[in-house]
N, C-alpha and C positions, 0 to 999 in steps of 0.2 A: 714803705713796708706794707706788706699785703697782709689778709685777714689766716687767722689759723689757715695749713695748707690742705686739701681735701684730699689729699694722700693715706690718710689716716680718718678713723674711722672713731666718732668723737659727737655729743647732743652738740645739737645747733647753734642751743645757747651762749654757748664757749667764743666761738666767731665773733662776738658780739663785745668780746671783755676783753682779748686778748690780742694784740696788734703782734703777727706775725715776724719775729728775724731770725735767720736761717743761725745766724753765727753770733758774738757780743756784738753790742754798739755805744757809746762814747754818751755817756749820765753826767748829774751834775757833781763836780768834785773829782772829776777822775783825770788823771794826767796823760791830756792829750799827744805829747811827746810821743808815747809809746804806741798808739793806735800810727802812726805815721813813722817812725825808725824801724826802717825795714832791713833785717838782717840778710850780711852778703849772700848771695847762691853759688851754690859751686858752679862745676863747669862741665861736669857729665853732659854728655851727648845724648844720654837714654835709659840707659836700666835705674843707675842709682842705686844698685844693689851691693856694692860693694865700700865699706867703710871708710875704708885705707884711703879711696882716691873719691869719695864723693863726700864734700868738709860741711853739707849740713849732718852728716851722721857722726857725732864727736866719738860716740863707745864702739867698744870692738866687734860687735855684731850689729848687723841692721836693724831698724827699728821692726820692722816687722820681712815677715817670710814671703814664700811666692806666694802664699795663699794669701795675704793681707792681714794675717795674723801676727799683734803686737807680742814681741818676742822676748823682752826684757822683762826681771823678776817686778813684778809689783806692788811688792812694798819699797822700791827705790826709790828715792826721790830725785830724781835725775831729770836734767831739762831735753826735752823732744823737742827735734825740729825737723817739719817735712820741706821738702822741697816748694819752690813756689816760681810766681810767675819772671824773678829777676833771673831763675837761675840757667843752665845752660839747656836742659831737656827742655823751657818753653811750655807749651801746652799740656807736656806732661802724662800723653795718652801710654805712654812705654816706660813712666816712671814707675819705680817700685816701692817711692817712699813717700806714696801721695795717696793716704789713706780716708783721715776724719776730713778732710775738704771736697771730698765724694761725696759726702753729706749722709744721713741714715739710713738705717737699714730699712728696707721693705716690711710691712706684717704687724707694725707697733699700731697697737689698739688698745685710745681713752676709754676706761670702762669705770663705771662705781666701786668702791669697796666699800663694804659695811664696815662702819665707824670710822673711815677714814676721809671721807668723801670721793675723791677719786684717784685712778689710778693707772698706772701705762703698764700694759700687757704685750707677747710677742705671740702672733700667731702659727711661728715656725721655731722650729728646736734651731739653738743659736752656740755651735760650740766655742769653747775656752779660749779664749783670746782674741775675737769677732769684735771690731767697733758695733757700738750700737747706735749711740746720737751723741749728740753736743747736751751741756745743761748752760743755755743760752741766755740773755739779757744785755740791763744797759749795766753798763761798769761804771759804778759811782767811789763817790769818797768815804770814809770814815765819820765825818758828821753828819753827812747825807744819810748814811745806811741806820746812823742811830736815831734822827728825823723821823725816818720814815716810817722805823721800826716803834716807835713811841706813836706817832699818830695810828697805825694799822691794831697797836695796843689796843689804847682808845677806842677805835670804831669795832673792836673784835672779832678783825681779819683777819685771815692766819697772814704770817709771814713765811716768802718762797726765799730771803736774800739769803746768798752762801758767800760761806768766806773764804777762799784758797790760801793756802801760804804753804809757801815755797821756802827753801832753805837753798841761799845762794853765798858759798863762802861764808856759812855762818848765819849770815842776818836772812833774815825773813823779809821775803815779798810777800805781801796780801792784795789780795784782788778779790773786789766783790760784786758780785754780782746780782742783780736783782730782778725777774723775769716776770714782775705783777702785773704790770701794763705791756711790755713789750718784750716778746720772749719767743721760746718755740716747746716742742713736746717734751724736752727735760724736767719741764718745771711740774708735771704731773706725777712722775717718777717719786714715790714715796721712801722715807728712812727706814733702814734694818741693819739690827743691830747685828746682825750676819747675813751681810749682801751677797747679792747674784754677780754686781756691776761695782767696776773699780772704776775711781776720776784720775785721771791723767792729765798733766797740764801737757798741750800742744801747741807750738809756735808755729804760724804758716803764716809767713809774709809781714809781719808785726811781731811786735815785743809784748802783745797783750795775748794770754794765755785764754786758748778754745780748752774750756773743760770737756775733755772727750770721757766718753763713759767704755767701758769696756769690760765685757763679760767675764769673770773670773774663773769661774766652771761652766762647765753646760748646761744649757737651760732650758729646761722642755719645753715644747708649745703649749698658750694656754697660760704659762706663771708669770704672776707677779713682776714686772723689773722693779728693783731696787739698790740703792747704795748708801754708804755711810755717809752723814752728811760734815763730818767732820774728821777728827784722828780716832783711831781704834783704842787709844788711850783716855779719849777723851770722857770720862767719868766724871760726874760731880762729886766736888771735896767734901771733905767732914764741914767744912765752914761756910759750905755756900747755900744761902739761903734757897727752898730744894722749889719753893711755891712761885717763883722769880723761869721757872724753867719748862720747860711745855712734856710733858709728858709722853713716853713712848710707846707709841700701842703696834710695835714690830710685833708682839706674842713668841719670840726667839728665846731657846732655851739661854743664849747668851745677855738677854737684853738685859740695857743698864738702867733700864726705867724713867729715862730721861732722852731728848735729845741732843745732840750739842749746842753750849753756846755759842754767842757772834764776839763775846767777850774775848 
């Protein structure tokens, strides 16, 4: 894994704290099974653009258009899968359903924000439904993430780990992620409690989900990126102790004064 990428524009400092990966990578307590079960490819010859006949696209529209724009409503909770290196287009230069493994966008720039410390900016207007980046790390376990997140208490570190969970036939998959030591530009991406950037879970080539981000409305050059770090429901109850919970300084006429829990 290489040092932050100098593709982006970021203090020096950073290089120094942050062991660069483009995509997840495999922590302790995480179920190696799924970084290695790689799901079938179709057998397209090339475009991929058509549902019907190319079986990594389950719904009846393509995952995204010619422009590379993800096309499906989102607030679905519906599982995505691109195309990858088993399946029949191969290299994939003519595929059409070979998006967030293109890796991010151009123009994303680490800058300060007052009272937040820092922050990921787009230096180009980025319209409604544009991948932007992954929010990348290693994928650990459930007592791993409470470990870590007790000692980073402790030393009064902020914690970056996110929780994903997925709704499959009912039961929930979680997958967490943690991008303090090893990671990529996600993890600079700040919470708002009415974001710019929606998470999408993407399968490419594995059963472990690339949290792709992806722009909700359009977003001028110059702002903020941000996204929810949790569900849109996700509120603190009447009963839960409110000082146990980290504070939310989005400043959104919406915000819930809180961020979400890893609970």
């Amino acid at each position: 894994m290489d040092q932050l990428e100098d593709d982006y524009d970021h203090p020096a400092s950073l290089s120094a704290t942050l062991s660069y990966c483009p995509t997840n990578v495999p922590g302790q307590g995480c179920d190696l099974d799924l970084f290695y079960t790689i799901p079938l490819g179709c057998d397209c010859s090339n475009l991929c653009s058509h549902p019907q006949s190319c079986s990594c696209q389950i719904l009846d529209q393509p995952n995204y258009n010619d422009d590379g724009k993800y096309q499906h409503a989102f607030n679905q909770d519906i599982p995505i899968f691109e195309c990858h290196e088993s399946c029949g287009s191969g290299s994939g230069r003519t595929c059409s359903n070979r998006v967030v493994q293109k890796g991010p966008l151009k123009g994303l720039v680490i800058q300060a924000v007052p009272g937040k410390n820092l922050g990921l900016f787009t230096r180009e207007h980025i319209e409604q439904g544009r991948f932007v980046c992954e929010y990348a790390g290693e994928v650990i376990g459930q007592v791993q993430a409470e470990a870590r997140i007790r000692a980073q208490d402790h030393l009064g570190q902020d914690n970056y780990i996110l929780k994903v969970v997925e709704h499959v036939e009912k039961e929930p998959v979680i997958t967490l992620i943690d991008p303090t030591a090893i990671g990529n530009i996600g993890r600079y991406i700040n919470h708002s409690c009415d974001p710019n950037l929606v998470m999408i879970p993407v399968r490419i080539g594995s059963m472990v989900p690339h949290v792709a981000l992806f722009a909700c409305r359009d977003i001028q050059a110059q702002e903020e990126l941000n996204f929810h770090y949790g569900s849109r429901r996700d509120h603190p109850s009447n009963g839960e102790i409110l000082e146990h919970r980290t504070r939310c300084l989005c400043r959104t006429k919406s915000c819930s004064g809180f961020l979400p829990s890893l609970k």
